[in-house]
C-alpha positions, 0 to 999 in steps of 0.5 A: 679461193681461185682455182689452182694451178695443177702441177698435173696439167699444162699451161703457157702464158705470153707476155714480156720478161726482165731482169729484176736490175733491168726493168726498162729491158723487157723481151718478149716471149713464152713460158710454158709449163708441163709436168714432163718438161717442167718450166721453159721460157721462149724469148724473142731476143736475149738476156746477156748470158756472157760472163765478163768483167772489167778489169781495167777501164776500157778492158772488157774480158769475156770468160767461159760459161754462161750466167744464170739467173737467180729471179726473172719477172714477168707480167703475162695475162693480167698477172706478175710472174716470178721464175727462179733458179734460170739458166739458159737451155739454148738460143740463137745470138747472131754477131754481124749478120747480113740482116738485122733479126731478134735473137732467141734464147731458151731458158730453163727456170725451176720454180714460177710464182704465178700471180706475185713478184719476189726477190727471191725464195727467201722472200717474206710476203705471204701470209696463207699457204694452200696445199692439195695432195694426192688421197688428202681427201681420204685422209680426211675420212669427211667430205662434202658429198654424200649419195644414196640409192633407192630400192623397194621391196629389197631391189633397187628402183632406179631412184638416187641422189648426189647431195653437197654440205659443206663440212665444218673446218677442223683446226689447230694451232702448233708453235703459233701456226694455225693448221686447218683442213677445209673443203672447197666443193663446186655446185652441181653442174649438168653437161649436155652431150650429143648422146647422153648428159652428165651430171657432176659436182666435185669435193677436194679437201686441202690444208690451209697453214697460217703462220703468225707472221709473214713467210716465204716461199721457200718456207711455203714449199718446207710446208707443203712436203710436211703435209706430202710426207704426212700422207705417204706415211698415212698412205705407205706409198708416195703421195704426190702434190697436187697444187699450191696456192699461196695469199699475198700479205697485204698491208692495206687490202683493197675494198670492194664497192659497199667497203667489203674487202676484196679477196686476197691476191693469191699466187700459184707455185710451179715446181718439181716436189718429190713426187707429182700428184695426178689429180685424175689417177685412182685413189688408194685403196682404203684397206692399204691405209695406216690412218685417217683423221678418224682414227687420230683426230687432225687436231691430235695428228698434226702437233704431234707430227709436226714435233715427231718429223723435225726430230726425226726429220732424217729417218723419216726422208729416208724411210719415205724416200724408198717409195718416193725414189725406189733404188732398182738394187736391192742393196741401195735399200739395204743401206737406206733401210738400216741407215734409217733405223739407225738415225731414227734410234738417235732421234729417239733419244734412246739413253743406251750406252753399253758400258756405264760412262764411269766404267767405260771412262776407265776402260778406255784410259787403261786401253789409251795406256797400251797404245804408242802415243803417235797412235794414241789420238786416232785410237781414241776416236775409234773407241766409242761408247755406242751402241751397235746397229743390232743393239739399235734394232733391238730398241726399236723392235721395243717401242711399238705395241710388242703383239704387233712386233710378234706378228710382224718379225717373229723372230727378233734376234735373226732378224737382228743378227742377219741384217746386222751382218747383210749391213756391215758385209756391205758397208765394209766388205763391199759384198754380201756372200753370206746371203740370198737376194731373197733374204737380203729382200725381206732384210730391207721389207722388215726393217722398213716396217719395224721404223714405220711402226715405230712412226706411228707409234710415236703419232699415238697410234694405238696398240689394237690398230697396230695389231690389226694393220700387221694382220690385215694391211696387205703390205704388212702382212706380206712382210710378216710372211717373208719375215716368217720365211727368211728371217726365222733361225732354223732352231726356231722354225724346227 
């Protein structure tokens, strides 16, 4: 396995540029990436960024705007280079100048290929994809370091190790793609410095993903953010992308001198995922995580969230997207935190309409009676058989383990009631006078736990771990008692 590029770090690569229809055009210039300014490629010289036409021979019009461009190749330090979605930030063209000189131009891409070139994201020539995120490795609940420290007579001596073994691969197959968790570890490495030396060795944990045949970028990149989501509903938090590192398919890999293969080609992906991973930032801390790989085996957790997250795909963005992109008003999270328990009860497939069809069929056609029929049709539509947000809520609150539920919203018919209300004065008065920020607050933090638990519920997690995450989790247990504060009808709290 190469290095990988880390989408946390730096990098600028020099060589010649072209389009892909004007290969015998190159320019030379400088791609450059950070994680704060993305992907911006310096030309000496220029791509025609005009718009024209020719509507007639000899006529050429020149229109506003500017192109872009969907593919720009490169080749730059012994690799080929693809940069997607271009459009030009800024340059310099010069008509009639006093002195002839190259022109400039900056151009913005959203996506580098290093290592491979492609026609486009849609593009099927990869056969593996690689990916790392952020507190995969505990996640994990394995590595291949292990230490341990030496003392006699109940005091430390002074003696210790740090030893490295390999740790086994764990795989499974879903619907004809191979999932595996690997390690890759470096062999100890001891730095002299002026004053002291360091000894270091590092273990990082990634998931390879082999299709059944040859995939794309584009499905590269749909795969990574299944691996990223996986872990931030593991973590209760965003956790960012750290690489991805994709294997060139080749129908006729080279050989090695002897008739060995050589390695396979491989490319790093550069692009803006929904949160960036900082390789070098602090791991989670271990009591803030909802599972690992010890309490549901990889070879459990990976089909049943792979099956889970495409029927639930909407719920879950949603319910994620309060950590990946927290709104700053509290009323932006009301809206996506009931909108999320919503979709979730329709991905469910919950079967609970409030009138029985055959009942509910009659009572509409008796209705549809009373109606002038120059009104009747838009009437129809409005009459439907669905449950409401409350009904929805109160589905939800029965999935999970109902001891956990007990600890978490101990009062289910308020919690129901008044974010029903909070949602729908929103939604439809543009306002919500009937409630406190502090309420509408724990609304959203107890709606947001109710679709986590029921997540979880659905990739097997079992009832004595639910229990023990609504007591113990520090996030769940701090909603437990807003819910207890803001949530509980006054009756009750008498």
């Amino acid at each position: 396995m190469n290095d990988p590029l880390n989408l946390d770090e730096s990098g600028e690569w020099s060589g010649i540029w072209w389009l892909p229809d004007e290969p015998d055009q190159p320019l030379p210039g400088i791609l450059r990436y950070s994680p704060d300014d993305g992907l911006v490629l310096s030309l000496i010289g220029a791509f025609e960024d005009r718009i024209v036409s020719t509507p007639s021979p000899g006529l050429t019009v020149f229109h506003k705007g500017s192109r872009t461009w969907d593919v720009i190749h490169g080749a730059a330090e012994r690799r080929e280079i693809s940069l997607l979605d271009c459009y030009q930030s800024g340059g310099e063209r010069t008509f009639g100048a006093r002195v002839k000189s190259p022109d400039k131009q900056t151009v913005v891409a959203g996506t580098a290929l290093v290592g491979a070139h492609v026609s486009g994201e849609n593009d099927s020539i990869f056969s593996a994809a690689e990916i790392a995120v952020e507190d995969l490795g505990l996640w994990a609940a394995s590595s291949a370091l292990e230490g341990s420290v030496g003392a006699a007579e109940g005091r430390l001596d002074g003696t210790g190790s740090i030893s490295v073994k390999p740790v086994q691969t764990r795989s499974v197959v879903v619907d004809g793609t191979e999932f595996l968790l690997q390690h890759q570890h470096t062999l100890p490495f001891f730095e002299q410095r002026k004053g002291d030396t360091i000894g270091r060795m590092r273990d990082t944990a990634f998931v390879r993903v082999v299709p059944r045949t040859p995939f794309s970028l584009s499905s590269a990149r749909e795969t990574a953010s299944l691996v990223q989501d996986l872990i931030s509903l593991a973590t209760y938090q965003a956790a960012g992308v750290l690489w991805l590192q994709l294997e060139v398919a080749e129908v006729d890999p080279a050989l090695l001198p002897g008739g060995r293969p050589a390695p396979r080609r491989r490319a790093n992906v550069l692009y803006s995922p929904s949160a960036l991973g900082r390789r070098s930032a602090k791991a989670v801390d271990h009591h803030r995580v909802f599972f690992t790989c010890e309490s549901i085996p990889f070879e459990e957790v990976m089909p049943r969230w792979n099956e889970a997250r495409a029927r639930l795909e909407a719920a879950t963005r949603m319910i994620l997207g309060l950590h990946y992109a927290p709104a700053r008003y509290v009323e932006n999270n009301l809206l996506t935190a009931a909108g999320a328990a919503e979709v979730l009860h329709r991905g469910l497939r919950i079967d609970e309409k409030p009138f029985p069809r055959a009942e509910f069929k009659a009572m509409r056609e008796a209705m549809l009676e009373q109606v002038p029929e120059s009104h009747r049709e838009r009437f129809k539509g409005i009459i439907r058989n669905d449950p409401t947000l409350r009904d929805r809520l109160y589905a939800l609150a029965a999935r999970p383990d109902q001891d956990a539920i007990a600890l978490l919203v101990p009062d289910v018919d308020r919690w129901a009631q008044r974010t029903t209300q909070a949602r729908n004065d929103l939604a439809h008065e543009g306002k919500t006078p009937n409630h406190r920020i502090e309420e509408l607050a724990a609304v959203v933090r107890t709606t947001e736990a109710v679709v986590i638990l029921n997540l979880l519920h659905e990739l097997g997690l079992p009832a004595e771990r639910q229990i023990e995450l609504v007591r113990k989790h520090p996030q769940l247990r701090a909603t437990a008692s807003v819910a207890r504060e803001w949530l509980v009808s006054p009756d009750a709290a008498s």
